[in-house]
PDB file as gemmi writes it, atoms N, CA and C in Angstrom:
CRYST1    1.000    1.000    1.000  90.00  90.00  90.00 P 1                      
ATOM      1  N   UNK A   1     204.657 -23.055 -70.197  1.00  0.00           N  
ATOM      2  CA  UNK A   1     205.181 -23.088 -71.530  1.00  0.00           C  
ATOM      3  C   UNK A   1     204.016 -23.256 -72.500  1.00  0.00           C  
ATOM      4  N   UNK A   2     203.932 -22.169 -73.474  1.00  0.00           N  
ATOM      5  CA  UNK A   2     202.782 -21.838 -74.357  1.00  0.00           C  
ATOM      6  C   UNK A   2     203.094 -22.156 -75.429  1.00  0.00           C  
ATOM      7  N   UNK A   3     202.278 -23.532 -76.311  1.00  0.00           N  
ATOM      8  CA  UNK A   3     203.473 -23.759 -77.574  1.00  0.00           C  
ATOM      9  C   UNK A   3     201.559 -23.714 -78.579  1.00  0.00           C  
ATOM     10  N   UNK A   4     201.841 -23.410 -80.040  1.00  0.00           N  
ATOM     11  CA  UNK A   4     200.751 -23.293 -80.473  1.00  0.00           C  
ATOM     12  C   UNK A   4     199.770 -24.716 -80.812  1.00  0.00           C  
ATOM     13  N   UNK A   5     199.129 -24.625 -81.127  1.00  0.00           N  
ATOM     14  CA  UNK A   5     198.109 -26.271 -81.071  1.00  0.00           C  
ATOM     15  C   UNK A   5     198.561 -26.656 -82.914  1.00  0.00           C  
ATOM     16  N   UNK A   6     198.580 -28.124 -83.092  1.00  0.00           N  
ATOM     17  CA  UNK A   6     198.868 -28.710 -83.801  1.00  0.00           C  
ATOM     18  C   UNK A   6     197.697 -27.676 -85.371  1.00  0.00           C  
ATOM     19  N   UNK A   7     198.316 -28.023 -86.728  1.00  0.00           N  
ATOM     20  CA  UNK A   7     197.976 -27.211 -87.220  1.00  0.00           C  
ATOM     21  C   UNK A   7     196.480 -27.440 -87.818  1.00  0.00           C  
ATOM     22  N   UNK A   8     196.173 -29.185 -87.758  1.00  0.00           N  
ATOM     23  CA  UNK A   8     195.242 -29.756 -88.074  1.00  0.00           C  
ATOM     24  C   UNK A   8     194.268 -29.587 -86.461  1.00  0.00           C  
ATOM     25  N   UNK A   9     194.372 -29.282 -85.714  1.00  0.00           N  
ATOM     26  CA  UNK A   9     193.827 -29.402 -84.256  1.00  0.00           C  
ATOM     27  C   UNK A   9     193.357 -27.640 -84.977  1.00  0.00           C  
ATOM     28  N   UNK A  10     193.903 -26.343 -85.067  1.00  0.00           N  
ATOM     29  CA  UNK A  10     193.756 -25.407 -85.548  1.00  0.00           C  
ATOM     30  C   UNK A  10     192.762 -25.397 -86.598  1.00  0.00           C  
ATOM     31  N   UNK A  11     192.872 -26.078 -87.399  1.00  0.00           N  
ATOM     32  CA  UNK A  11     192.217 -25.955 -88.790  1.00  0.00           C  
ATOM     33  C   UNK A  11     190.279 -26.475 -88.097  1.00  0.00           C  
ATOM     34  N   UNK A  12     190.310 -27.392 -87.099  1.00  0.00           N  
ATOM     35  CA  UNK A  12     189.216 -27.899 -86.593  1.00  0.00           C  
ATOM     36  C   UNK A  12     188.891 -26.751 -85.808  1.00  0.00           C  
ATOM     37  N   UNK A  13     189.677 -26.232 -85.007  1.00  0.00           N  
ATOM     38  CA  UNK A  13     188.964 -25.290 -84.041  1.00  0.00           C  
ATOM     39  C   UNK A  13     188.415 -24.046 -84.967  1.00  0.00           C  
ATOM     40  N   UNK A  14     188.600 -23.922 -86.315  1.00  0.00           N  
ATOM     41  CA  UNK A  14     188.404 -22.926 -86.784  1.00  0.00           C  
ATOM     42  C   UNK A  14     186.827 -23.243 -87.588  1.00  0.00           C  
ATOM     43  N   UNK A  15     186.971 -24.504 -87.883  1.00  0.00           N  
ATOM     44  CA  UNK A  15     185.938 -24.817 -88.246  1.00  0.00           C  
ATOM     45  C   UNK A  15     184.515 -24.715 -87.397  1.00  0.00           C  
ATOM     46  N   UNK A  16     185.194 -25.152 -86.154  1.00  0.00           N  
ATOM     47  CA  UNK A  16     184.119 -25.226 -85.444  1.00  0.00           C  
ATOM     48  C   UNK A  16     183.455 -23.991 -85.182  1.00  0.00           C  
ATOM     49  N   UNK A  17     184.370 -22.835 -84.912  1.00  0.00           N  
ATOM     50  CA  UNK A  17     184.264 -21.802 -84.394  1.00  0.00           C  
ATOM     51  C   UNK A  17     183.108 -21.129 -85.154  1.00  0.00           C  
ATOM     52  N   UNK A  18     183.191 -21.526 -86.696  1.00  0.00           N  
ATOM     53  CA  UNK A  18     182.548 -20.606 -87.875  1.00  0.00           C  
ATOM     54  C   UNK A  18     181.144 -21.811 -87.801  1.00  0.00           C  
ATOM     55  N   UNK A  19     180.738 -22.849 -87.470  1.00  0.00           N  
ATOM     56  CA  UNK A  19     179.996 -23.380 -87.965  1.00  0.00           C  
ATOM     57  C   UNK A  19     179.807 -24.113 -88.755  1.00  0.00           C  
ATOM     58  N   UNK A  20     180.945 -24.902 -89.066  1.00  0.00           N  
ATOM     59  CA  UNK A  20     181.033 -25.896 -90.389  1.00  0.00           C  
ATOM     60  C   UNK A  20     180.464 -27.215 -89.862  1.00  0.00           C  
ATOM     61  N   UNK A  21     179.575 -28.328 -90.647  1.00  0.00           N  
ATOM     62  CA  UNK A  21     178.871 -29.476 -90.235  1.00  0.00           C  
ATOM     63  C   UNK A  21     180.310 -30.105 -90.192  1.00  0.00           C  
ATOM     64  N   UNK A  22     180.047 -31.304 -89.360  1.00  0.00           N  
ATOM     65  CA  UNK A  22     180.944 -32.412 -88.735  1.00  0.00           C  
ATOM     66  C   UNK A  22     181.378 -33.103 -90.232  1.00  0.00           C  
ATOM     67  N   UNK A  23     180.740 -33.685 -91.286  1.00  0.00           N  
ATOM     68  CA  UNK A  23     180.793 -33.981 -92.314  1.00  0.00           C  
ATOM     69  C   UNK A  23     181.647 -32.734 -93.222  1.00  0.00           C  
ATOM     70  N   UNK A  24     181.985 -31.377 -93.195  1.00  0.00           N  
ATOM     71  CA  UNK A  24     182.520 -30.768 -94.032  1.00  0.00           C  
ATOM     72  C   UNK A  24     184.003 -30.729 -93.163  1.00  0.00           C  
ATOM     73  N   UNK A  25     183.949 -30.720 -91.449  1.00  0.00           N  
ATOM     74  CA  UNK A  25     185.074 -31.068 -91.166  1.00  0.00           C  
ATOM     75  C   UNK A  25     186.628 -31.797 -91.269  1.00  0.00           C  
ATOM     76  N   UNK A  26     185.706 -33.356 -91.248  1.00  0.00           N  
ATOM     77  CA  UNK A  26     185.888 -34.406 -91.735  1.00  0.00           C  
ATOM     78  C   UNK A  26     186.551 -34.222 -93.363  1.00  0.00           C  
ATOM     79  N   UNK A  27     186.250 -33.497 -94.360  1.00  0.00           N  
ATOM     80  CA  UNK A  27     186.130 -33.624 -95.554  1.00  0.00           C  
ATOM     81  C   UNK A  27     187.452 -32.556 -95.690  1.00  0.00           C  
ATOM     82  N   UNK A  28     187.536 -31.367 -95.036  1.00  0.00           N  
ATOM     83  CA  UNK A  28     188.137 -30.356 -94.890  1.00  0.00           C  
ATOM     84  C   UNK A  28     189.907 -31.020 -94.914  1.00  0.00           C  
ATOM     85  N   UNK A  29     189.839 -32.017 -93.464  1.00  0.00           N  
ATOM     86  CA  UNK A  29     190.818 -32.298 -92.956  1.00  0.00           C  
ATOM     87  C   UNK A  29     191.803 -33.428 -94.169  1.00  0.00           C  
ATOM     88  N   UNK A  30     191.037 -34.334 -94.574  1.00  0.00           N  
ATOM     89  CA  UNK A  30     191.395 -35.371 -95.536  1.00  0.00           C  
ATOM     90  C   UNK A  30     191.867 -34.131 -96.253  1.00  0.00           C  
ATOM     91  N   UNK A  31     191.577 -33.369 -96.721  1.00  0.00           N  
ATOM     92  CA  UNK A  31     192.166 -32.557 -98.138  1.00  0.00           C  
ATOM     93  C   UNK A  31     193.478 -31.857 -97.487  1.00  0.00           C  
ATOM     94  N   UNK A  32     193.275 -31.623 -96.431  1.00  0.00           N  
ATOM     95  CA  UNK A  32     194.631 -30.644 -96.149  1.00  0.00           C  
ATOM     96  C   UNK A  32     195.738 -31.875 -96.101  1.00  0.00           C  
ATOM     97  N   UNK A  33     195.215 -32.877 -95.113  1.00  0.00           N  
ATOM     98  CA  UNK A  33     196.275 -33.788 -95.243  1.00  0.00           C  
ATOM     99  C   UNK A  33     196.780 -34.840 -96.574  1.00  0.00           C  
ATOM    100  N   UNK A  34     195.577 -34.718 -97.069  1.00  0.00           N  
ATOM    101  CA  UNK A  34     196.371 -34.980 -98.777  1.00  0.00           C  
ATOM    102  C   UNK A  34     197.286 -34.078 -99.100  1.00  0.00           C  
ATOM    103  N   UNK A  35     196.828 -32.914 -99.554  1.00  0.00           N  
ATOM    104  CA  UNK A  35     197.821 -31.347 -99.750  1.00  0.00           C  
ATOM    105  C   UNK A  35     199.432 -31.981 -98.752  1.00  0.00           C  
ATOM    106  N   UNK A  36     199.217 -32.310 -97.844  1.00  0.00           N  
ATOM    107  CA  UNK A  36     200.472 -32.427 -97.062  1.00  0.00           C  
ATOM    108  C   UNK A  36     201.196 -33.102 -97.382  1.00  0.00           C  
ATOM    109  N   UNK A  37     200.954 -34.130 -97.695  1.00  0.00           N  
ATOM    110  CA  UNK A  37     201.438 -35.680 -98.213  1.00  0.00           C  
ATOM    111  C   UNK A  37     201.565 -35.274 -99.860  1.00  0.00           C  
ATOM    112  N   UNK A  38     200.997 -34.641-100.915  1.00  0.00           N  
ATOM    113  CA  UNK A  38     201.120 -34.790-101.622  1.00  0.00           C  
ATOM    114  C   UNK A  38     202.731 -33.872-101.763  1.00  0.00           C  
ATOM    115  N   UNK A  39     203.082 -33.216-101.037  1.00  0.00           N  
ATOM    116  CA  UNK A  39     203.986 -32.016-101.217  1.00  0.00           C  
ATOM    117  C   UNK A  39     205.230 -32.815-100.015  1.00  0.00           C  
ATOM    118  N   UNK A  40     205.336 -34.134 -99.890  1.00  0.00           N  
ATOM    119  CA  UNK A  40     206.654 -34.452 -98.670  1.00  0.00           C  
ATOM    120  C   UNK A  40     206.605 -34.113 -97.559  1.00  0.00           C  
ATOM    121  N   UNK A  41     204.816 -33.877 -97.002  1.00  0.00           N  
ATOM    122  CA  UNK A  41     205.258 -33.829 -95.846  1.00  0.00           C  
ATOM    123  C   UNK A  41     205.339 -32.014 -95.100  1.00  0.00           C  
ATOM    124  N   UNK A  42     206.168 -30.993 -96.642  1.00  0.00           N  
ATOM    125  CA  UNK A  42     206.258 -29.751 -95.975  1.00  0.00           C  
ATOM    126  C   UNK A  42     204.892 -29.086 -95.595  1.00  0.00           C  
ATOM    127  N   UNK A  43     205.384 -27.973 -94.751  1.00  0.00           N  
ATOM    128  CA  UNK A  43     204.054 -27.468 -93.873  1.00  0.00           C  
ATOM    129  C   UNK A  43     203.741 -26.162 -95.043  1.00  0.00           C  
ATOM    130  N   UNK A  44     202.450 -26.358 -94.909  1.00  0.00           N  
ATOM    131  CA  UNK A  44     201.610 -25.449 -95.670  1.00  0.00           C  
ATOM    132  C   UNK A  44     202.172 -23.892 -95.508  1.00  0.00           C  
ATOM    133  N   UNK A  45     202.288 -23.832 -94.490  1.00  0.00           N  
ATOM    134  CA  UNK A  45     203.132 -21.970 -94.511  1.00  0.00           C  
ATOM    135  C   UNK A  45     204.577 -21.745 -94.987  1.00  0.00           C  
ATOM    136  N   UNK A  46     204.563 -22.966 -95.356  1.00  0.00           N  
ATOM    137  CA  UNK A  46     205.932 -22.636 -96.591  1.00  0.00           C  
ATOM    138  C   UNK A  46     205.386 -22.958 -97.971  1.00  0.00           C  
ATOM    139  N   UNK A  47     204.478 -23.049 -98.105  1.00  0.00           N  
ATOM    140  CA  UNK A  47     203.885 -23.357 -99.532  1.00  0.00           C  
ATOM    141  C   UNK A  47     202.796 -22.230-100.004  1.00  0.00           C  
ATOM    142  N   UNK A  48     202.305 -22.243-101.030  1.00  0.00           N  
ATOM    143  CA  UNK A  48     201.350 -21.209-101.651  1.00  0.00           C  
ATOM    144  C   UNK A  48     200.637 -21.538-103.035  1.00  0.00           C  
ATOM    145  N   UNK A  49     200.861 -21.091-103.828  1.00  0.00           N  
ATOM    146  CA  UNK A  49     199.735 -20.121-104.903  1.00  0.00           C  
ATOM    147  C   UNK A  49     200.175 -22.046-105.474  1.00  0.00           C  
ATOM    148  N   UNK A  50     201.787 -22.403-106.225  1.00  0.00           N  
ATOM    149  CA  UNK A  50     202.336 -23.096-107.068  1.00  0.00           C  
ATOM    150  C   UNK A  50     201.567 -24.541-106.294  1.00  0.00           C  
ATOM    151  N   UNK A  51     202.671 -24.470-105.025  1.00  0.00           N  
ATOM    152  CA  UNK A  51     202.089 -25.858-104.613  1.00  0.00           C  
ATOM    153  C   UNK A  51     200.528 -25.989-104.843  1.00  0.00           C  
ATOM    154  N   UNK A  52     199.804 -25.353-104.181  1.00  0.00           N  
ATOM    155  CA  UNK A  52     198.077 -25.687-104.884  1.00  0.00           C  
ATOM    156  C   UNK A  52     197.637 -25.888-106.035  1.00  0.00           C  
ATOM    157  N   UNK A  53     198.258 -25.152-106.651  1.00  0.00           N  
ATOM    158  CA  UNK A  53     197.863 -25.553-108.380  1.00  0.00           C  
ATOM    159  C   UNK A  53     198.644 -26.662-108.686  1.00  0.00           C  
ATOM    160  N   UNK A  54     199.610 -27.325-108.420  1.00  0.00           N  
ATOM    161  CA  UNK A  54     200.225 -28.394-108.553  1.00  0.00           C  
ATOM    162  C   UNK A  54     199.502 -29.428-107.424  1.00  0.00           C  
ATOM    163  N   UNK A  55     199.153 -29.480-106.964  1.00  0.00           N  
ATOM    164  CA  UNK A  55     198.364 -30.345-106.224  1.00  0.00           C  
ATOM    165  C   UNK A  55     196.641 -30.666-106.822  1.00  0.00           C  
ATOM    166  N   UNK A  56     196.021 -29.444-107.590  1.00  0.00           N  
ATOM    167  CA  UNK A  56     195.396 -29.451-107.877  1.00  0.00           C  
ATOM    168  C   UNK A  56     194.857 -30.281-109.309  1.00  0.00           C  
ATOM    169  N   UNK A  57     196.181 -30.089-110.343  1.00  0.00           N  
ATOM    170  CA  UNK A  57     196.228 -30.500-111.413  1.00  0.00           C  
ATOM    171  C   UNK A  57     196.509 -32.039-111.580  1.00  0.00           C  
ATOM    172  N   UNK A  58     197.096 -32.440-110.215  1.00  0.00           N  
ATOM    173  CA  UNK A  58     197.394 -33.629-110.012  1.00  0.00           C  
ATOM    174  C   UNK A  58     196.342 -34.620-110.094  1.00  0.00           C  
ATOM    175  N   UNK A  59     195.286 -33.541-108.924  1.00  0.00           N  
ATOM    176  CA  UNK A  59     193.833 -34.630-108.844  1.00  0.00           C  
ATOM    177  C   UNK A  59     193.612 -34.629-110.397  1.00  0.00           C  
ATOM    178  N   UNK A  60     193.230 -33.586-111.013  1.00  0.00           N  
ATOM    179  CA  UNK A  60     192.614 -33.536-112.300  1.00  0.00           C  
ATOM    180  C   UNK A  60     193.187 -34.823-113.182  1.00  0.00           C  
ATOM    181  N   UNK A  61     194.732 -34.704-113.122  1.00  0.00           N  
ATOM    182  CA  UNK A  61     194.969 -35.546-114.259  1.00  0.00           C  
ATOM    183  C   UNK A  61     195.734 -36.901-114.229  1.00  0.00           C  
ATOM    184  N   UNK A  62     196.495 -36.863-113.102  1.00  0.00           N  
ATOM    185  CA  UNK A  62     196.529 -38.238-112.680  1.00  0.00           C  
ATOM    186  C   UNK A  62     195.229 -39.391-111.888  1.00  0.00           C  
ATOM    187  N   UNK A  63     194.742 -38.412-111.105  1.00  0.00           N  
ATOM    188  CA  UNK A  63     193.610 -39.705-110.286  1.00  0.00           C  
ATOM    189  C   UNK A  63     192.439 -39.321-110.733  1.00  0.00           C  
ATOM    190  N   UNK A  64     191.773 -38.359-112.154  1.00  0.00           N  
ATOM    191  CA  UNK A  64     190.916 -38.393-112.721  1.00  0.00           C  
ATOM    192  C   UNK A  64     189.654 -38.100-111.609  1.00  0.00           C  
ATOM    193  N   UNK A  65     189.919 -36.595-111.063  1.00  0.00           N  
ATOM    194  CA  UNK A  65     189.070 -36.530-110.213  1.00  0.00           C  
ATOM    195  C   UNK A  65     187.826 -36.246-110.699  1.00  0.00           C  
ATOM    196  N   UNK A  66     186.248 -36.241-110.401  1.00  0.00           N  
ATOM    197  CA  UNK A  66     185.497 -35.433-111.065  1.00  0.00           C  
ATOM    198  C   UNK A  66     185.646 -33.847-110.280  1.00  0.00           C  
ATOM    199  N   UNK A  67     185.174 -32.999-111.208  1.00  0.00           N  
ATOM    200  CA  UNK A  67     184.773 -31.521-110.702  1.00  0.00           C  
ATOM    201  C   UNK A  67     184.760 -31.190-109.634  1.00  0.00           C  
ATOM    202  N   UNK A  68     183.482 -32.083-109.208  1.00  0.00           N  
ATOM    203  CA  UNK A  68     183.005 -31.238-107.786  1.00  0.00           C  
ATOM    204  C   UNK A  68     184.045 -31.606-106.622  1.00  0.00           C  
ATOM    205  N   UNK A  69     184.470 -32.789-106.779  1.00  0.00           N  
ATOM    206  CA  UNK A  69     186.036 -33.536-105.742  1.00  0.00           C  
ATOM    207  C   UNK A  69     187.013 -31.802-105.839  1.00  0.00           C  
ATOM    208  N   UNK A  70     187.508 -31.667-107.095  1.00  0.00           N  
ATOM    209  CA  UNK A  70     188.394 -30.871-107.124  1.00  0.00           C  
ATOM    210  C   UNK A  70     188.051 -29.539-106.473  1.00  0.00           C  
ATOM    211  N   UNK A  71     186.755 -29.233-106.723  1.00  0.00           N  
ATOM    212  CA  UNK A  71     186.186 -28.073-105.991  1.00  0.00           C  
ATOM    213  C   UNK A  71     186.398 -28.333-104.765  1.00  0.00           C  
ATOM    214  N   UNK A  72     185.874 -29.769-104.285  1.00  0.00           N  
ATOM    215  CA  UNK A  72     185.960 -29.295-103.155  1.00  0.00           C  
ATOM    216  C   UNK A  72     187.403 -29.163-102.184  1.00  0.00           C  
ATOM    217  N   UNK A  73     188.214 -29.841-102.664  1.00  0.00           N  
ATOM    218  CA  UNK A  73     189.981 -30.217-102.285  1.00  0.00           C  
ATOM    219  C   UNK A  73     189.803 -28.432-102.586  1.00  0.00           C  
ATOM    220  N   UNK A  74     190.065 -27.661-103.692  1.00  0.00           N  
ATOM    221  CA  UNK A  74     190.050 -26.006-103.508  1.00  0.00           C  
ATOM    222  C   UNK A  74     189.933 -25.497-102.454  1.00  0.00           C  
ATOM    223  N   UNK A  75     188.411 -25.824-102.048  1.00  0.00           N  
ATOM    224  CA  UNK A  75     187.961 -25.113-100.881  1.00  0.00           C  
ATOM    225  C   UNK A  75     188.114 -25.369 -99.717  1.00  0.00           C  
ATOM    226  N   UNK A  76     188.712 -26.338 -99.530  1.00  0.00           N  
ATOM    227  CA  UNK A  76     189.458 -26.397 -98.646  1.00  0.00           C  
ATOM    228  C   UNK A  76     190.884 -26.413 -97.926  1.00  0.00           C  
ATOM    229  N   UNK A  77     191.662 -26.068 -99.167  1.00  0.00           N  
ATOM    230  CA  UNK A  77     192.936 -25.377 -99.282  1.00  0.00           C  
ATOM    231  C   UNK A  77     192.832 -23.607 -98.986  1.00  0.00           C  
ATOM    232  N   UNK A  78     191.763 -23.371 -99.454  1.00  0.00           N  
ATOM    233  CA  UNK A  78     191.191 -21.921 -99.651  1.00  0.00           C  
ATOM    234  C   UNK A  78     191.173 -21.516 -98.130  1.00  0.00           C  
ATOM    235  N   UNK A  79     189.971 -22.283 -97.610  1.00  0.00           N  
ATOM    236  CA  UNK A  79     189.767 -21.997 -95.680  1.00  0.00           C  
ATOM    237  C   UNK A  79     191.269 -22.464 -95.431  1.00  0.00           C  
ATOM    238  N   UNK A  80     191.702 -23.118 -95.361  1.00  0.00           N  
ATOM    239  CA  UNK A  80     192.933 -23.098 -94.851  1.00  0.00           C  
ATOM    240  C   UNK A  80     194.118 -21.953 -94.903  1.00  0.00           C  
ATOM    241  N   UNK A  81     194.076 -21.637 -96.073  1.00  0.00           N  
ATOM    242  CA  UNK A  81     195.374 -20.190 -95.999  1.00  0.00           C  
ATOM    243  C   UNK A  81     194.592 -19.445 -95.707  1.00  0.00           C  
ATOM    244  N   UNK A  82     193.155 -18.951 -95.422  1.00  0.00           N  
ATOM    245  CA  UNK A  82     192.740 -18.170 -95.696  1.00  0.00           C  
ATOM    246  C   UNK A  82     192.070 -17.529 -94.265  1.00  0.00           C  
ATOM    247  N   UNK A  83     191.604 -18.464 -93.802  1.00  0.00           N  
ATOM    248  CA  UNK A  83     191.014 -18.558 -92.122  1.00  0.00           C  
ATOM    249  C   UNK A  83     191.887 -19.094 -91.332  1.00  0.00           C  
ATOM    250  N   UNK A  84     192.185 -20.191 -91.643  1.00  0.00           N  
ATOM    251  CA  UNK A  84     193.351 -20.302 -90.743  1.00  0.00           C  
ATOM    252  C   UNK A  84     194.702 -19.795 -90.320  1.00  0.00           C  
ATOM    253  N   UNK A  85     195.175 -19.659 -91.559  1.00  0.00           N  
ATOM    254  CA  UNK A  85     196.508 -18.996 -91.711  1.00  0.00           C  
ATOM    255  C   UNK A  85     196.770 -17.703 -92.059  1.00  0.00           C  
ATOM    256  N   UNK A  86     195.353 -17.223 -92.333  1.00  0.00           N  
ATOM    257  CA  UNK A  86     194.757 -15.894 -92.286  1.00  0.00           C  
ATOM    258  C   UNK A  86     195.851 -14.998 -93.612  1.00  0.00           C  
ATOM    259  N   UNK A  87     195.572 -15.931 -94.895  1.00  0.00           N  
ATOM    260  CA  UNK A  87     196.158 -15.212 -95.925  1.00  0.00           C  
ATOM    261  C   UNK A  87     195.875 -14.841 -96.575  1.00  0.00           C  
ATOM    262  N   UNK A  88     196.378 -14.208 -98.009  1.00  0.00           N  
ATOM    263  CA  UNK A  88     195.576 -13.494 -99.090  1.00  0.00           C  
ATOM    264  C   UNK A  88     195.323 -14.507-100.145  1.00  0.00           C  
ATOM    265  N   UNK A  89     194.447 -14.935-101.015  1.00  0.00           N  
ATOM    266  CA  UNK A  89     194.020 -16.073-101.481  1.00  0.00           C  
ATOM    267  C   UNK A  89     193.903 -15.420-103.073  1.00  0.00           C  
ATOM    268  N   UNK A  90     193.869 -14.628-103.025  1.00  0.00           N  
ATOM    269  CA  UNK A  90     193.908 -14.328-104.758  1.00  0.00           C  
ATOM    270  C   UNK A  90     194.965 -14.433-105.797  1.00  0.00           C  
ATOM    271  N   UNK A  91     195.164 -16.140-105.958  1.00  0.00           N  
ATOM    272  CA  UNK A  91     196.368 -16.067-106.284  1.00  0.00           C  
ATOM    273  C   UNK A  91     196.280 -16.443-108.094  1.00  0.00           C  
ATOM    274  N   UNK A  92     195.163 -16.545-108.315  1.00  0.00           N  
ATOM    275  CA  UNK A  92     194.415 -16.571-109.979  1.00  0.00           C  
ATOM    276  C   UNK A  92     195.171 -18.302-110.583  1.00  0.00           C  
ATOM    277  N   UNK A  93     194.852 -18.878-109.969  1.00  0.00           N  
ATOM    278  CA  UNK A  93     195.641 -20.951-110.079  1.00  0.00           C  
ATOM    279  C   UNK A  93     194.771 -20.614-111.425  1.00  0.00           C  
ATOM    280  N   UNK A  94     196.074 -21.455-112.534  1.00  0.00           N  
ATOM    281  CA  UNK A  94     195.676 -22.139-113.492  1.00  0.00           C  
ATOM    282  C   UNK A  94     196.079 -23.294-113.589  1.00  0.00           C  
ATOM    283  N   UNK A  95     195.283 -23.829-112.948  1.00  0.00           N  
ATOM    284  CA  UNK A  95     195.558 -25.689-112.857  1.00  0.00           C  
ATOM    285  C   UNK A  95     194.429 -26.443-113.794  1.00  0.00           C  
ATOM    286  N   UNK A  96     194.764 -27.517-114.156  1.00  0.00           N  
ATOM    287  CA  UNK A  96     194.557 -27.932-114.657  1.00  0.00           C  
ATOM    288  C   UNK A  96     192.969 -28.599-114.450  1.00  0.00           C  
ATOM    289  N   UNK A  97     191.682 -28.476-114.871  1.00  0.00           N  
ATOM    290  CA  UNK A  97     190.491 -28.636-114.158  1.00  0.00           C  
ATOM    291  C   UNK A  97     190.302 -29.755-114.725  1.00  0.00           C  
ATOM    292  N   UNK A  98     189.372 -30.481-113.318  1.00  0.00           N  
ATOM    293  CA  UNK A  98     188.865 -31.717-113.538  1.00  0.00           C  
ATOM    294  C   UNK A  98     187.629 -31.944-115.013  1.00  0.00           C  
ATOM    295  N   UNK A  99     187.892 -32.954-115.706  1.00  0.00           N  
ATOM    296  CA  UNK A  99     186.717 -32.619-116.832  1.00  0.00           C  
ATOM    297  C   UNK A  99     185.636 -33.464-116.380  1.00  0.00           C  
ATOM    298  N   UNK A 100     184.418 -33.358-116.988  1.00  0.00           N  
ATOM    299  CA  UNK A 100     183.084 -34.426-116.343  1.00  0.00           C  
ATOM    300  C   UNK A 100     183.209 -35.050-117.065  1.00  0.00           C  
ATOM    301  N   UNK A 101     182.459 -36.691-116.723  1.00  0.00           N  
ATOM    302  CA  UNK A 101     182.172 -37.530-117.876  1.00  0.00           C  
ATOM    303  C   UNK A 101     180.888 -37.461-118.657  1.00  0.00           C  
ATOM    304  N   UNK A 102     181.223 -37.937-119.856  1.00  0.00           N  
ATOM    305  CA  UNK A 102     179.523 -38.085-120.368  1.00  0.00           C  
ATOM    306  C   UNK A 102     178.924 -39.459-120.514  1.00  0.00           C  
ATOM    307  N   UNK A 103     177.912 -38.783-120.458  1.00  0.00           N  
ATOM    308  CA  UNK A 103     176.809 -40.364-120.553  1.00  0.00           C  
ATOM    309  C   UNK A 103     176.273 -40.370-121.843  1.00  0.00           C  
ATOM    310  N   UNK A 104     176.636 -42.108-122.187  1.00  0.00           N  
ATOM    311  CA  UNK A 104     175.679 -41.783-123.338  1.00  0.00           C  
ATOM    312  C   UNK A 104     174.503 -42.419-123.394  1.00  0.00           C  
TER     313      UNK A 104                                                      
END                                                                             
């Protein structure tokens, strides 16, 4: 009995496969499973373009992410539909972007 490997066990083997450092792994996985949790739990192949940009805008404007956080939570939503789930990713998100702070 052939059942497929867990989707986060997937998302690692894919990583590995391509060469990603242990540290972007690590970093990869926290974001998907935020994405998961932030959405109840449902599985990412029922979700798309909305849920991400709503997940996205969230970091921005409730937990005051900086930039590069949000970039990187993106890009790793991105490898995920994209390598893993082997989807089309051009979905043009207008979410809401993280702003920087200034120094004075």
């Amino acid at each position: 009995m052939s059942s497929q490997p867990k989707l986060l066990d997937q998302v690692r083997d894919v990583l590995r496969l391509r060469h990603y450092s242990y540290e972007t792994e690590k970093s990869y996985i926290h974001w998907v499973k935020r994405f998961i949790g932030f959405h109840q739990m449902k599985p990412p192949r029922e979700m798309g373009a909305a849920e991400v940009e709503a997940f996205l805008t969230h970091l921005a404007v409730q937990k005051n992410v900086a930039p590069s956080t949000q970039n990187q939570a993106l890009s790793a939503l991105i490898f995920l539909y994209r390598e893993v789930d082997q989807r089309d990713t051009a979905w043009g998100l207008n979410a809401v972007r993280a702003k920087t702070t200034e120094v004075n």
